[in-house]
N, C-alpha and C positions, 0 to 999 in steps of 0.2 A: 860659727862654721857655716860655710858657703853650700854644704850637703843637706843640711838637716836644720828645723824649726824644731827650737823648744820650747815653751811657754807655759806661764798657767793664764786660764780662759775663763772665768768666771768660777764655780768648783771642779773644775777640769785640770788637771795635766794635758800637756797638749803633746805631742808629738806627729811633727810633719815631715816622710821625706819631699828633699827640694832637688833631684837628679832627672828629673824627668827624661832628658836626652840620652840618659845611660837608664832608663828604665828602673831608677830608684836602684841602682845595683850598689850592696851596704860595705862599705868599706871598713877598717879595724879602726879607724876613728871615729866614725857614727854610731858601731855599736856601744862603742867605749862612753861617750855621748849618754846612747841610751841610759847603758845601768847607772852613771852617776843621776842623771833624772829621775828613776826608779827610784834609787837609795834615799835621795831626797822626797819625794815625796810618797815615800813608804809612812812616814812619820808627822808629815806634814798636811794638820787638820782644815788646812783649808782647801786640799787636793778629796774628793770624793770619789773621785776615777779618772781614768786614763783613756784618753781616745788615741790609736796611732793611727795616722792617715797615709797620703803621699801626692804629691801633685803631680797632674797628666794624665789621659786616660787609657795609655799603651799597658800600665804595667804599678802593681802597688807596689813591689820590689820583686825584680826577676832574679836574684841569686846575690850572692857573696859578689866583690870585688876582686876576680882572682889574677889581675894581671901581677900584681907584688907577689903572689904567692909562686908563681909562672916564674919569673924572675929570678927570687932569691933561689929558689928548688934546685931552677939548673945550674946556680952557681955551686950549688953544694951545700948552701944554707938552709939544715932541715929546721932548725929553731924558729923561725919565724913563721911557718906555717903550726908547727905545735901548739905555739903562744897563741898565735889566732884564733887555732879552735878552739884551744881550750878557756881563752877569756869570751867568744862565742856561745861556748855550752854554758857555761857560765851564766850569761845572760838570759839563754833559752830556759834556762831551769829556775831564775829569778823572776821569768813571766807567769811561769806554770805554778808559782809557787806564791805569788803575789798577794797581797793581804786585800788590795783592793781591787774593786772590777776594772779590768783592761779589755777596754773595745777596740778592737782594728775592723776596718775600714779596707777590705780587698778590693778593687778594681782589676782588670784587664790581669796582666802576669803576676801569677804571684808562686814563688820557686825558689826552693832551695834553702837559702840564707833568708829569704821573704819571709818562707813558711816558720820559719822561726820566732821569728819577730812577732807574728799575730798570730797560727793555730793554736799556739798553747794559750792564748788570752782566753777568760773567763768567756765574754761574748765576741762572733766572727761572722763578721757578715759579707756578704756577697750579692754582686749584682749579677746584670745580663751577660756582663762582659767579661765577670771572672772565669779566670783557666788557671787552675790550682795545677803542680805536679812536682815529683819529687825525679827530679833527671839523672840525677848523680850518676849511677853506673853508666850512664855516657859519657864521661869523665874521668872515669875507674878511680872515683870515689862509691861509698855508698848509701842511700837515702840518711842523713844526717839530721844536724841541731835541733835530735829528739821528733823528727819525724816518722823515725824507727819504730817509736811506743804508739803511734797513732797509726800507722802502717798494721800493728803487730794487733792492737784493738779492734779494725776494718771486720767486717762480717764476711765470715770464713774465710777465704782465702782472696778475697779483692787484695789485701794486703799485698801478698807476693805478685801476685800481678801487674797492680800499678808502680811497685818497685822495678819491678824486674824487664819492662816494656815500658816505664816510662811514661806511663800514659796521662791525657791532660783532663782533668774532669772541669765540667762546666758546675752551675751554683748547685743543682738536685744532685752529684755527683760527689761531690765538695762536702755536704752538708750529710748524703748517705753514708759516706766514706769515715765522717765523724774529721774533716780539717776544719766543717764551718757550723753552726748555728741555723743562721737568720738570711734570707731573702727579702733585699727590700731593693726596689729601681733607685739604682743612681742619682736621678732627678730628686730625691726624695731625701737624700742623705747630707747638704746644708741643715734643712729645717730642722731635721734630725740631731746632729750636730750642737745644734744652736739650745735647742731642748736639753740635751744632756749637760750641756756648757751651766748652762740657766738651774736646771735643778741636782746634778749631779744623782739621778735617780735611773740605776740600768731598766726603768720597766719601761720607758720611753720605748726602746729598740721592740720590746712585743706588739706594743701596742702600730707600730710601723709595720708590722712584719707583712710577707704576701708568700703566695704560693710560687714558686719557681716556675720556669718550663721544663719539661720532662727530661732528666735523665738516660743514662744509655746504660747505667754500669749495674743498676737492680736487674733487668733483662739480661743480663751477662752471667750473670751469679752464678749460675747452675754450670755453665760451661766453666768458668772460672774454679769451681771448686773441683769440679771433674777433673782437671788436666795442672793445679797447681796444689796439688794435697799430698807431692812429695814430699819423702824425709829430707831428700837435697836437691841439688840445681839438674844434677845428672838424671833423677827421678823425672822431674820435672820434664824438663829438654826429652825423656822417652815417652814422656805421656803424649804428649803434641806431635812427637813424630808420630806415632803410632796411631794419628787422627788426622781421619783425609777431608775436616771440618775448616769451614771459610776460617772461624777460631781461630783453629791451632795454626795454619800457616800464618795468620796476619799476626799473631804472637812469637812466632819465630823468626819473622820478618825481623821485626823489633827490636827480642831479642839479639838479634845477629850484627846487629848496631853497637851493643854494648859491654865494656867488659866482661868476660868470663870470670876475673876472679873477683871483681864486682859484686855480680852476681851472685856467686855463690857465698861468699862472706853477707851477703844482705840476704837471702834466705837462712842462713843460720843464725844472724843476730835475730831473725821476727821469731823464727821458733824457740829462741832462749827467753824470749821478751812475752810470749803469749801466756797470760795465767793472771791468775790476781798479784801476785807476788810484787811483779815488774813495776816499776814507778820511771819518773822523769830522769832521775840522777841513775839510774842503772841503766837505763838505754842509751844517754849520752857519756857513759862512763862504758857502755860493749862500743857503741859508737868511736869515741878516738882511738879506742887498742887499734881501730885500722886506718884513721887516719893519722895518727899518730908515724906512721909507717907509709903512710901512702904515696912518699916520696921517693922515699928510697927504697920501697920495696913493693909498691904498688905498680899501678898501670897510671897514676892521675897526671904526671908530668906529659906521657907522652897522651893521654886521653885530652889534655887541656894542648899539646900542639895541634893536635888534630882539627878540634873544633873553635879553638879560637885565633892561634898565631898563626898556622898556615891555613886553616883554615878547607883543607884537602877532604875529609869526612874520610879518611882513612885510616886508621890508629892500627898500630902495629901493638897488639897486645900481647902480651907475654905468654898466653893462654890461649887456645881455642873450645870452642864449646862442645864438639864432638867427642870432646874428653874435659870434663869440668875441672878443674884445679881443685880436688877437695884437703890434699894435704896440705897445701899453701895457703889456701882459704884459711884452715886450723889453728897454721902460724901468724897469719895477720890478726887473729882473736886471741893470742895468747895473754892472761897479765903483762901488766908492764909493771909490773911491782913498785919502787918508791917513784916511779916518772907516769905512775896511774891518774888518772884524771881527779882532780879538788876540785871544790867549791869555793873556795876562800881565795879574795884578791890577791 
């Protein structure tokens, strides 16, 4: 495949995305790709670990491949997006879940269906150039492929925040936030590489490691928990009015970009997902009840006209925010009983 490098590299499993001019964006054959490489060398003693990479330096993968899904959706064919996420979640929770250490390798974008791929790895490292974010309810989908359960883990309420605004964290962001590990310069990540290849030993990446540059989202903290420690989206959306702070209006900004029922279905999955309880397969199992639905009863078809086939930055949502959609929010969470999200191929 013309997408993706698979290889073993010495005690390496190798995985490379090869998209560069589409910004590594992962399509249902790359992922599919992935887990048979996984399965294979789950088992396979001369695999020690797993490094994923990606070539270019725009972006390590900036989302999911959603033009097929754009397609089939407004034909009326909800099947094909279903199967996508759910052989997707699939994967995300075969990383999380991984017997051996998986190192990704973040550069420049890394989004969405990216975050997939490498936040749940064992070790995640990040340069100068990384800009981690979970966009999705700009799409009127919701922060997904178990980014939900790292959202819902974030110190106090960054979670709802960076879901709910969108926002991009640089490597001290990334790493506070709990998407990444490790800070090491770019320049530094060949020899890197070649070391883990060589000994298949993850203490190499410590010994690499440096301090980032300073963050923006620990200074935020206090406003963030002030104005996003609603029970729901409407809670929320009144705390910020209510605040004549630079904050709240550049958060409503933001907000005001993104679906309303978005929104509020991804503040109700972090608050069901906060606790010990919560694991990788229950957040990507609240996770499809709505995308599961998100076709035909979401906002994503016309969220995904907006921003990528015409392209206008206007989405005609079903919802407005001055009134939060909380009983439809409800409905796009409800079981799906025998069509519920598996784990099994």
């Amino acid at each position: 495949m013309t997408d993706i490098s698979i290889r073993k590299t010495g005690r390496a499993g190798r995985i490379t995305l090869t998209r560069p001019k589409a910004l590594n964006a992962m399509s249902y054959d790359m992922c599919l790709a992935i887990e048979a490489a996984l399965d294979d060398w789950a088992t396979d003693d001369d695999v020690a670990l797993v490094i994923i990479d990606a070539e270019g330096d725009k972006a390590f993968c900036a989302g999911g491949d959603i033009q097929q899904l754009y397609d089939t959706g407004r034909a009326g064919d909800f099947a094909y997006g279903q199967t996508f996420w759910r052989d997707e979640y699939r994967l995300n929770a075969k990383i999380a879940e991984y017997p051996k250490p998986y190192v990704a390798f973040m550069q420049g974008f890394t989004m969405g269906g990216g975050v997939g791929i490498s936040c749940h790895g064992s070790d995640r490292i990040v340069c100068d150039s990384s800009q981690i974010a979970m966009p999705e309810c700009g799409i009127g989908l919701v922060p997904d492929v178990g980014g939900s359960l790292i959202l819902a883990n974030a110190p106090g309420r960054l979670g709802e925040y960076l879901g709910l605004t969108t926002s991009r964290m640089g490597p001290a962001d990334a790493i506070y936030a709990g998407f990444a590990d490790t800070f090491i310069p770019q320049d530094a990540w060949p020899t890197l590489i070649e070391r883990l290849e060589e000994t298949g030993d993850p203490a190499q990446i410590d010994a690499a490691s440096e301090t980032p540059p300073q963050g923006a989202m620990r200074e935020l903290q206090a406003d963030i928990d002030a104005h996003f420690a609603g029970e729901d989206l409407q809670s929320i959306v009144n705390a910020l009015k209510a605040s004549d702070s630079a904050f709240a209006a550049d958060a409503l900004k933001a907000m005001g970009r993104n679906s309303p029922l978005s929104m509020a279905c991804a503040v109700e999955i972090l608050h069901r997902l906060r606790g010990p309880a919560a694991d990788i397969r229950r957040a990507l199992e609240l996770e499809y009840r709505f995308t599961f639905r998100a076709m035909e009863q979401g906002d994503f078809l016309e969220g995904i006209r907006a921003a990528v086939i015409d392209k206008d930055r206007s989405p005609n949502w079903q919802h407005g925010l001055e009134k939060p959609p909380t009983m439809a929010a409800t409905q796009m969470l409800l079981p799906l009983g025998e069509l519920k999200m598996t784990f099994n191929a």
